[in-house]
N, C-alpha and C positions, 0 to 999 in steps of 0.2 A: 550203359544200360545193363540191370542186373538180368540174370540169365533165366529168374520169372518173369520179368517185364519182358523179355527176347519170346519166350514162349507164349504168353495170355496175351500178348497186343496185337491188334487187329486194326487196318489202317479205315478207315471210312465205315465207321462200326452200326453209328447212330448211321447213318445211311441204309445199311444191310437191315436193320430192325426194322425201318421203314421202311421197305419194297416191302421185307415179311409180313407185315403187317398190310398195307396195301393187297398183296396179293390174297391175303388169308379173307380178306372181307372185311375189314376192322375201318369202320368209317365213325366219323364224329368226333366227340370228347373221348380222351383215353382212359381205361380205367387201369386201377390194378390187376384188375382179374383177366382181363383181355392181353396184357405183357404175360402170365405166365407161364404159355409157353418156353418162353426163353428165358423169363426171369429163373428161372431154378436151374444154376449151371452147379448143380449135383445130381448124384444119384437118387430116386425117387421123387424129384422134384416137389409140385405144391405140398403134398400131403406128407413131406418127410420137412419141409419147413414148418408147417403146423406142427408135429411130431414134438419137433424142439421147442419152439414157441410154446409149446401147449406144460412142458415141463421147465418153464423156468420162472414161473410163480410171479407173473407179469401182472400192473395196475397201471389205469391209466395215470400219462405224466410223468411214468419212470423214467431214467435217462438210462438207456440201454447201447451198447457198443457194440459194433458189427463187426469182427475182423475179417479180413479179407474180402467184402463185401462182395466185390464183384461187379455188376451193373444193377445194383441193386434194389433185386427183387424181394430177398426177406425184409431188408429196411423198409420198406413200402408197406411190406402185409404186414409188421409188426406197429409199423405205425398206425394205419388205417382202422385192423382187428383188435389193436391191445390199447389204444390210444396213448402208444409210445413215444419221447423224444427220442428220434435214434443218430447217430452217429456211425458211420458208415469210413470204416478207413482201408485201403489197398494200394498198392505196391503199383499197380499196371496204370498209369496216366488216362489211357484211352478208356478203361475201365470206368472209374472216376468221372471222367466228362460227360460221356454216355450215361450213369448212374444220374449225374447233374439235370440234362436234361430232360431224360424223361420220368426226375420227381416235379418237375416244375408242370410238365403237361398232364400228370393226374392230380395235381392241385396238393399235392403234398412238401411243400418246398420249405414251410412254416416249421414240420416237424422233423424234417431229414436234414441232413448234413452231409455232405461226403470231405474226403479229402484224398491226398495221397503223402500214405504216410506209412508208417512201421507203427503197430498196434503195440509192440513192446516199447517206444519209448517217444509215447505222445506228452505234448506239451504238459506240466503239471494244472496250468491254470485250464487247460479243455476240459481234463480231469474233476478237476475243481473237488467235490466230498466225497468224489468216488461215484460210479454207474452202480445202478439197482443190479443191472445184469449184464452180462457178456453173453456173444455165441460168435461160433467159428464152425463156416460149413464147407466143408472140402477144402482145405487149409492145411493141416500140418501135414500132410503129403511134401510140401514143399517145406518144411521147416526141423534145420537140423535138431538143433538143439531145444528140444520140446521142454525141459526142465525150465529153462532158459524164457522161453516164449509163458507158459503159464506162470512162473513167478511174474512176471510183468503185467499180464491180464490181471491176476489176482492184487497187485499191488491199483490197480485202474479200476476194481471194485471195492462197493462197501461193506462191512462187517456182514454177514448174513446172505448176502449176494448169491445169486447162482452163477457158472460160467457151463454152458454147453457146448461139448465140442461134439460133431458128429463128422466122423473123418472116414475116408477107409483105409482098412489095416491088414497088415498081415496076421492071416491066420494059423496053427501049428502047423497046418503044414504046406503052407508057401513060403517061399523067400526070391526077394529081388531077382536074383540071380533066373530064376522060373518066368519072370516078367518080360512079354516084348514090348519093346517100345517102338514108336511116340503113343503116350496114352496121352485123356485127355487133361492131365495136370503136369504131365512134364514130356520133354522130347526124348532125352537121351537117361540110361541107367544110373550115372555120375551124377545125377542132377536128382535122383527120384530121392526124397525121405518117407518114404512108407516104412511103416512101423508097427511091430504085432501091438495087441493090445494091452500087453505086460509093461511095455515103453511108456505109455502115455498113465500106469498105477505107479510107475516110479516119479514121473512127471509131477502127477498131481501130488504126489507125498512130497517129494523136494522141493514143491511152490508150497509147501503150508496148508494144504486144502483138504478138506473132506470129502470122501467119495461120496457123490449120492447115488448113483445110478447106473449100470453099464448094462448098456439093451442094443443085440445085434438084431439087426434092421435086415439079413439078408431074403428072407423069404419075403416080406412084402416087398422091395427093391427089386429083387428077379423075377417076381409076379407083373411089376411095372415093365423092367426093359423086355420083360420077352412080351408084350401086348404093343410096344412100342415100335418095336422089331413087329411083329406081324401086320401092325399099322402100315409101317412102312412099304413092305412086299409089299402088299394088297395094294397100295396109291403108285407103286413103281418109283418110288423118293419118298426121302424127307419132307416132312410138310413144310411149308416156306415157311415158316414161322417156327423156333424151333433153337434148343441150343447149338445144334452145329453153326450158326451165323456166328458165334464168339470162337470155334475153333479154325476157322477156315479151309483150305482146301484139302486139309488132311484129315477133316472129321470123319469123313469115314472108316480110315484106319485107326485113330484112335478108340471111337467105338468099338471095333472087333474086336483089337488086342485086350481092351478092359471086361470085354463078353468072358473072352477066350479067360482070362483070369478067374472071371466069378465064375465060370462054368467046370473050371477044375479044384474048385474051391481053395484057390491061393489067398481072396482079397476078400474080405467082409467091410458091410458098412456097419459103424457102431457109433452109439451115442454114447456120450458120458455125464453126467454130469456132477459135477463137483463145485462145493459150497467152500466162500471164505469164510475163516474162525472169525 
């Protein structure tokens, strides 16, 4: 087991979603909109997946690629909202199965895909002419070699293609070493790759790529987690519905220490996005 899969796996996942949901009030057919709660295991959640979605110049039918997916709640709203093929790929097994099942219960299983797989060096025939578009959300946190990782997304899109990455990053004036851990994408310091935003303009240049866009997301993100935080006092918990079910019993500390960063301005969320020649 790699030491992502050691961190994001969560033993009786699809279970924990279901009590949350049971307990939230969610009876009947499921939809997408009723999972996102927990479908957005990022920062700013739904409206920071539209964010991206909304900039990568998506038509219905396009074959779009997920990476690191998750339990996959952008694949779902990309498919439903943009009438997407998406493919859905991640590292964490349990992630994956859970992703499986509940595209099958909102009736989306025709257009989603998942697997578990390394987004740099998917099959070429999955590939096939290349995706209209990529995106990666809270992802290269975990990935060293960023040059590395985007030449391989960009070689897995087509000519014109977008790829959005929206990650958080180190800002001028944070650095790891300022970070406590366990946050909620990795346990230990040894293990973290966050990366200023300057890492990921060398990235994109040595995958071949055009910059299109670099938009820091941190005021509407801390406008979210501090409502989110007040939610919470106010209810005395977490609402049982919620991404802490994919962190387990450490989500509480992960949350703080990720506060405690954006609160001294070490860590920003940003998007990127960058087009193949």
């Amino acid at each position: 087991m790699n030491a992502v899969d050691e961190h994001y796996r969560q033993d009786a996942l699809l279970s924990r979603i279901e009590a949350g949901l049971a307990a939230a009030g969610v009876t009947g057919p499921l939809s997408v909109e009723a999972l996102a709660p927990v479908d957005e295991f990022h920062t700013g959640g739904r409206p920071a997946t539209e964010h991206v979605l909304d900039h990568l110049d998506l038509h219905a039918n396009d074959r779009v690629l997920d990476v690191g997916c998750g339990i996959g709640g952008a694949a779902r709203l990309c498919a439903e909202r943009h009438g997407c093929e998406v493919v859905g790929v991640d590292l964490t097994e349990s992630f994956v199965a859970t992703a499986q099942a509940l595209t099958e219960r909102v009736g989306l299983a025709d257009r989603v895909q998942f697997l578990t797989a390394d987004a740099t060096a998917l099959d070429p025939g999955l590939i096939g002419d290349g995706f209209a578009a990529a995106y990666q959300l809270h992802v290269g946190m975990n990935i060293a070699d960023k040059a590395a990782h985007l030449t391989g997304l960009a070689n897995a899109v087509r000519p014109g293609g977008r790829i959005g990455i929206y990650d958080l990053m180190l800002t001028d004036t944070g650095s790891l070493d300022d970070l406590d851990h366990p946050l909620p994408w990795v346990s230990e310091a040894a293990e973290n790759m966050i990366a200023p935003v300057g890492a990921y303009h060398d990235a994109v240049a040595a995958a071949g790529l055009d910059l299109h866009l670099v938009d820091d997301r941190s005021e509407p993100v801390m406008a979210a987690m501090l409502a989110a935080q007040a939610a919470s006092a106010d209810s005395g918990g977490p609402p049982p519905l919620g991404v802490h079910l994919l962190m387990g019993d450490t989500a509480g500390l992960k949350f703080a220490n990720m506060m405690a960063a954006f609160r001294a301005g070490r860590i920003a969320p940003v998007l990127i996005v960058a087009m193949r020649r």
